[in-house]
LOGU-136090 format. One record per residue: residue in one letter; x, y, z of N, C-alpha, C in turn. Coordinates in Angstrom, 3 decimals, always signed. Layout:
+------+----------+----------+----------+----------+----------+----------+----------+----------+----------+
: type :    neast :   nnorth :      nup :   caeast :  canorth :     caup :    ceast :   cnorth :      cup :
+------+----------+----------+----------+----------+----------+----------+----------+----------+----------+
:    A :        X :        Y :        Z :        X :        Y :        Z :        X :        Y :        Z :
...
+------+----------+----------+----------+----------+----------+----------+----------+----------+----------+
END
This chain:
+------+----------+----------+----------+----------+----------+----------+----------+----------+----------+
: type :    neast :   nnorth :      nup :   caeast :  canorth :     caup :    ceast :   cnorth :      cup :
+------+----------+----------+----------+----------+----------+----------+----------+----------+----------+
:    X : +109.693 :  -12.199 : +165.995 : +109.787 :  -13.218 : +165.000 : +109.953 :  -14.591 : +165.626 :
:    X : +110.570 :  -14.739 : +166.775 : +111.035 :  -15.897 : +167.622 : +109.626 :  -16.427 : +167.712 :
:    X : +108.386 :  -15.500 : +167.945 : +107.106 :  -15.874 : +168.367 : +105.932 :  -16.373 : +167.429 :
:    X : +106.506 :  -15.719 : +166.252 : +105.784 :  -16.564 : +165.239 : +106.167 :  -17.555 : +164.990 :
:    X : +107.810 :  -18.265 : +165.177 : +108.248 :  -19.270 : +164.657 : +107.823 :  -20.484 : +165.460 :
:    X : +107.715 :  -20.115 : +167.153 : +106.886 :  -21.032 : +168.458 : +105.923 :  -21.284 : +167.617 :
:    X : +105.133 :  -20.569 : +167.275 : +103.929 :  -20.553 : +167.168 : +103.209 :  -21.800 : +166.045 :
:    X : +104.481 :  -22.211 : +165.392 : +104.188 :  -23.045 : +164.137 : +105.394 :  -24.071 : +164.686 :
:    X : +105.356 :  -24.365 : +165.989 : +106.322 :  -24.919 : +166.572 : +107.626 :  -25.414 : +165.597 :
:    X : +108.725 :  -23.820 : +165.560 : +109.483 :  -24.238 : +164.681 : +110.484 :  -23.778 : +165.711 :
:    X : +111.755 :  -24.427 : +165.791 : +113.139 :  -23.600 : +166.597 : +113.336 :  -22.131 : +165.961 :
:    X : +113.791 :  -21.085 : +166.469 : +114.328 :  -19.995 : +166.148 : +115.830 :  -19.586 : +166.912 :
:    X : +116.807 :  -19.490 : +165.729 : +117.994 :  -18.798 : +167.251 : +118.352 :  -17.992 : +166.587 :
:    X : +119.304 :  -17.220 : +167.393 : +119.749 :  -15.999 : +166.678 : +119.168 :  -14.611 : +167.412 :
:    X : +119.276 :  -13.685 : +166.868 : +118.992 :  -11.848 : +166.839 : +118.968 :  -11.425 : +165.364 :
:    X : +119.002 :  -11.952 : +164.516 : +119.142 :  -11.245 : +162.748 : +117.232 :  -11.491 : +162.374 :
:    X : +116.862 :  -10.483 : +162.247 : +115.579 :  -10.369 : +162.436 : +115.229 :  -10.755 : +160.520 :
:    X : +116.018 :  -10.262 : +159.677 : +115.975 :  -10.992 : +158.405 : +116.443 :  -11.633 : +158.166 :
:    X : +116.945 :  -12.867 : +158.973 : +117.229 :  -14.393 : +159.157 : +115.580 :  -14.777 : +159.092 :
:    X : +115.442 :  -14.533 : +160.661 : +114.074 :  -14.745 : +161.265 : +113.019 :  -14.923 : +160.539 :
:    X : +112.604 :  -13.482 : +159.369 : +111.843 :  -13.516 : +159.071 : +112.145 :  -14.298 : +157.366 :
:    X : +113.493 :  -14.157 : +156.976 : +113.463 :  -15.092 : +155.627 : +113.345 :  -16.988 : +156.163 :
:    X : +113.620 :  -16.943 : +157.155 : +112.999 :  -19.097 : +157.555 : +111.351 :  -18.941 : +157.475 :
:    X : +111.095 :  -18.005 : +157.854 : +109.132 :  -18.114 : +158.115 : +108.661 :  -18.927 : +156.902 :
:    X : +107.752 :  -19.934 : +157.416 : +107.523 :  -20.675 : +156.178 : +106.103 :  -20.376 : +155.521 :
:    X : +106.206 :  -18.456 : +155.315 : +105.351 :  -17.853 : +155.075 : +105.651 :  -16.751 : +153.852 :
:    X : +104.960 :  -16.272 : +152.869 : +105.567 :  -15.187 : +152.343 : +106.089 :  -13.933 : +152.970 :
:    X : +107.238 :  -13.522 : +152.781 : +107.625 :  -11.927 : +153.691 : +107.337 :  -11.929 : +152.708 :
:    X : +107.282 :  -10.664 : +152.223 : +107.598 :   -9.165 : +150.974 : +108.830 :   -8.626 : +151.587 :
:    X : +109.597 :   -8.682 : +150.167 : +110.822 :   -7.955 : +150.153 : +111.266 :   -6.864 : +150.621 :
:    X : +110.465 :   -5.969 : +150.692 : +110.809 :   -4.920 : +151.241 : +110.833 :   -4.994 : +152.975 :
:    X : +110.066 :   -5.687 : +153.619 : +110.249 :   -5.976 : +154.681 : +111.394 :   -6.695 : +155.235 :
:    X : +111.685 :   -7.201 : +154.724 : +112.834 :   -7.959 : +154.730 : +114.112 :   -7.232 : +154.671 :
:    X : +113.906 :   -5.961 : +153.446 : +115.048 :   -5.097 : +153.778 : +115.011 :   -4.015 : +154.900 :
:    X : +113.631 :   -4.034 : +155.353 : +113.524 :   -3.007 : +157.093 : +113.974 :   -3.632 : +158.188 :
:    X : +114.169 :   -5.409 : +157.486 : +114.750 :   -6.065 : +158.536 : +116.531 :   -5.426 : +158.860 :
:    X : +116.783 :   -5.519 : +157.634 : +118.438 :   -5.847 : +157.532 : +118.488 :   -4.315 : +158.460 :
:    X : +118.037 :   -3.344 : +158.263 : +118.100 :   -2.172 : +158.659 : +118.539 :   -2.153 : +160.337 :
:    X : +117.399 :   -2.616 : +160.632 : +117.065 :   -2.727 : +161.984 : +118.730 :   -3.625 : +162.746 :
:    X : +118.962 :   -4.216 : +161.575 : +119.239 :   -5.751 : +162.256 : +121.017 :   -5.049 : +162.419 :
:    X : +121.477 :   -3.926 : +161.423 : +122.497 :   -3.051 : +161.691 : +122.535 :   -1.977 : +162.634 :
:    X : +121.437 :   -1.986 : +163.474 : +121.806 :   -1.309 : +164.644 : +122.196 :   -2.129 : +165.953 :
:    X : +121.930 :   -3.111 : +165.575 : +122.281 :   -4.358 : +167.254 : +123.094 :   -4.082 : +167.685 :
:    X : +124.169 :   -4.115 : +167.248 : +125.840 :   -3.479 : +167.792 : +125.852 :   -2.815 : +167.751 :
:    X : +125.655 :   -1.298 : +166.907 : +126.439 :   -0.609 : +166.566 : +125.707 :   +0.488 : +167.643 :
:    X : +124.722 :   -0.044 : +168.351 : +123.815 :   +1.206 : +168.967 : +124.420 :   +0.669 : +170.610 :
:    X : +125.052 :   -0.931 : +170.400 : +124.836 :   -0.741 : +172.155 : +126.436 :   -0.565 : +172.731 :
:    X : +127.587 :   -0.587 : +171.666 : +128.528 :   -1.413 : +172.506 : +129.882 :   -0.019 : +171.945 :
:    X : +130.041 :   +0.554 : +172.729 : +131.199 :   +1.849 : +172.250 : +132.416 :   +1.712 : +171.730 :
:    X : +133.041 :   +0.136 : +171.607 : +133.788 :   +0.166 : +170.457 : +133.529 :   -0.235 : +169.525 :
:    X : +131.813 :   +0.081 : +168.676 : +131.773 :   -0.647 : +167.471 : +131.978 :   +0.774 : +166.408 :
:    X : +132.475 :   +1.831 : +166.287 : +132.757 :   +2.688 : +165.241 : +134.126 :   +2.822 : +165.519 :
:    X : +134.805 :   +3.121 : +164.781 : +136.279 :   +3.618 : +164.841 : +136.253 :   +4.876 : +165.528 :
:    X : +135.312 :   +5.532 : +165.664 : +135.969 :   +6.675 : +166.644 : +134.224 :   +6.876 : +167.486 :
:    X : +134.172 :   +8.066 : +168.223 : +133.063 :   +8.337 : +168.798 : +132.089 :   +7.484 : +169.517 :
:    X : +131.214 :   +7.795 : +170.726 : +130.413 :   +6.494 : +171.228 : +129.325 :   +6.484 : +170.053 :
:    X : +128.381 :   +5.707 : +170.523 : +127.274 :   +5.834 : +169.447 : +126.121 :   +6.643 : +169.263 :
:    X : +126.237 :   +7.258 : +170.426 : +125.067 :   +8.430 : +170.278 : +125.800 :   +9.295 : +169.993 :
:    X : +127.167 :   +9.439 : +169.193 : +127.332 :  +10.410 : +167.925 : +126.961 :   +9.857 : +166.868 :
:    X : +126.586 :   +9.018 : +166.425 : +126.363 :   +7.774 : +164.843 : +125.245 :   +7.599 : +164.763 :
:    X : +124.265 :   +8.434 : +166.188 : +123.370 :   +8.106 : +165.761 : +121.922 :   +8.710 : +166.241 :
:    X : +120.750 :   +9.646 : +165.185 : +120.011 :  +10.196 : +166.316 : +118.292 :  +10.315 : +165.864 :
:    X : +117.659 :  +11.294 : +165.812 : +116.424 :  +11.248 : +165.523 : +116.226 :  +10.657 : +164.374 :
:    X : +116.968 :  +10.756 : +163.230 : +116.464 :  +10.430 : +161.877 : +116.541 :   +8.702 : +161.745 :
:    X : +117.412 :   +8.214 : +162.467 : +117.973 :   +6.923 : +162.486 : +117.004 :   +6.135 : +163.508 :
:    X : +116.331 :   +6.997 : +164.746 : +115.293 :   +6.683 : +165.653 : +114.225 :   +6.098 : +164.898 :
:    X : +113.407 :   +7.297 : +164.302 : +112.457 :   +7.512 : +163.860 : +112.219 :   +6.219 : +162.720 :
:    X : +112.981 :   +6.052 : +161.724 : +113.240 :   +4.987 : +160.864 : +113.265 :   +3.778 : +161.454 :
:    X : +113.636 :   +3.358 : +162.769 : +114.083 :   +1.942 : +163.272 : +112.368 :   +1.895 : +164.121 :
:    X : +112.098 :   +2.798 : +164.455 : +110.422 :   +2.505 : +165.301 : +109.828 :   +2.154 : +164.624 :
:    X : +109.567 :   +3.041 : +163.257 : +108.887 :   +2.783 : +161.697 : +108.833 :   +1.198 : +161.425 :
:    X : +109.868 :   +1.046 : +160.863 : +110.605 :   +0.059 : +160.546 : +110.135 :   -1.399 : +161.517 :
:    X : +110.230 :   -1.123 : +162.834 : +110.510 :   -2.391 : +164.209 : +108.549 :   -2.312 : +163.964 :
:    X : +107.653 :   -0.799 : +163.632 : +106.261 :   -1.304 : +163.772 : +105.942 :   -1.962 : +162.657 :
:    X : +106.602 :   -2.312 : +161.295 : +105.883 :   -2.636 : +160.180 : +106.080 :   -4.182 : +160.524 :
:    X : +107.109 :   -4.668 : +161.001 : +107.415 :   -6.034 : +161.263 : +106.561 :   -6.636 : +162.498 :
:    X : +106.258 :   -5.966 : +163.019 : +105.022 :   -6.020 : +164.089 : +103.635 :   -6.505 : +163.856 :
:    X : +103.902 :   -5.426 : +163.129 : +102.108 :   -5.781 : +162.076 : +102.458 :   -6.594 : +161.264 :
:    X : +103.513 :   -7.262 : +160.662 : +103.410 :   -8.298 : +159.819 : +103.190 :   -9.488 : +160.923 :
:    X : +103.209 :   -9.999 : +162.028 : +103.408 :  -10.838 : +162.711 : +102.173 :  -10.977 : +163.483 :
:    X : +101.775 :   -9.763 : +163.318 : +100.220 :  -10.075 : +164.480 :  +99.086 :  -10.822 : +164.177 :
:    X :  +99.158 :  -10.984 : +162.731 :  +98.046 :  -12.519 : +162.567 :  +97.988 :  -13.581 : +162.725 :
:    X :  +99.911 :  -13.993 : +162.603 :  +99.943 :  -15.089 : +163.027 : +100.096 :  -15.303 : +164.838 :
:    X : +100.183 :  -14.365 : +165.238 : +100.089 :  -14.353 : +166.891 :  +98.401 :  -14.678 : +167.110 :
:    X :  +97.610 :  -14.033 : +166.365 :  +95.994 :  -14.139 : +166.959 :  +95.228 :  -14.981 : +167.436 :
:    X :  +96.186 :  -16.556 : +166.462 :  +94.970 :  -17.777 : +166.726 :  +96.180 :  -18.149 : +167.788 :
:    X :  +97.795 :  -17.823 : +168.417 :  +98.262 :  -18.747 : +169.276 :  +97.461 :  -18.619 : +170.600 :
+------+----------+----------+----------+----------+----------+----------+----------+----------+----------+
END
């Protein structure tokens, strides 16, 4: 998202990927936006072992939660690749 925002030479900061993609001064669709928030609740909680009250995080967390965040990380991908084409 940082790269679409270059791309229309706009600043981007942050890691909240439905930040990112709600500034685009483009239509998201809503629902993307909520694959954002998805995604955007694993940042911590996947890298850093005191973010659950008990257990590291590869107890909190496994194929089904994988599978959904790849899903999820490719649809936002493909929303972005047109505006990458003409940079």
């Amino acid at each position: 998202m940082k790269a679409v925002h270059l791309s229309r030479d706009q600043d981007a900061w942050g890691h909240v990927i439905a930040r990112l993609l709600a500034e685009l001064p483009v239509d998201v669709p809503a629902d993307l936006r909520e694959k954002a928030r998805v995604l955007d609740g694993f940042y911590i909680t996947t890298r850093y072992a005191n973010s659950h009250a008990e257990g590291p995080p590869f107890e909190h967390f496994g194929t089904l939660q994988s599978e959904e965040a790849l899903l999820y990380a490719g649809e936002i991908i493909e929303f972005a690749r047109p505006f990458m084409a003409g940079s």
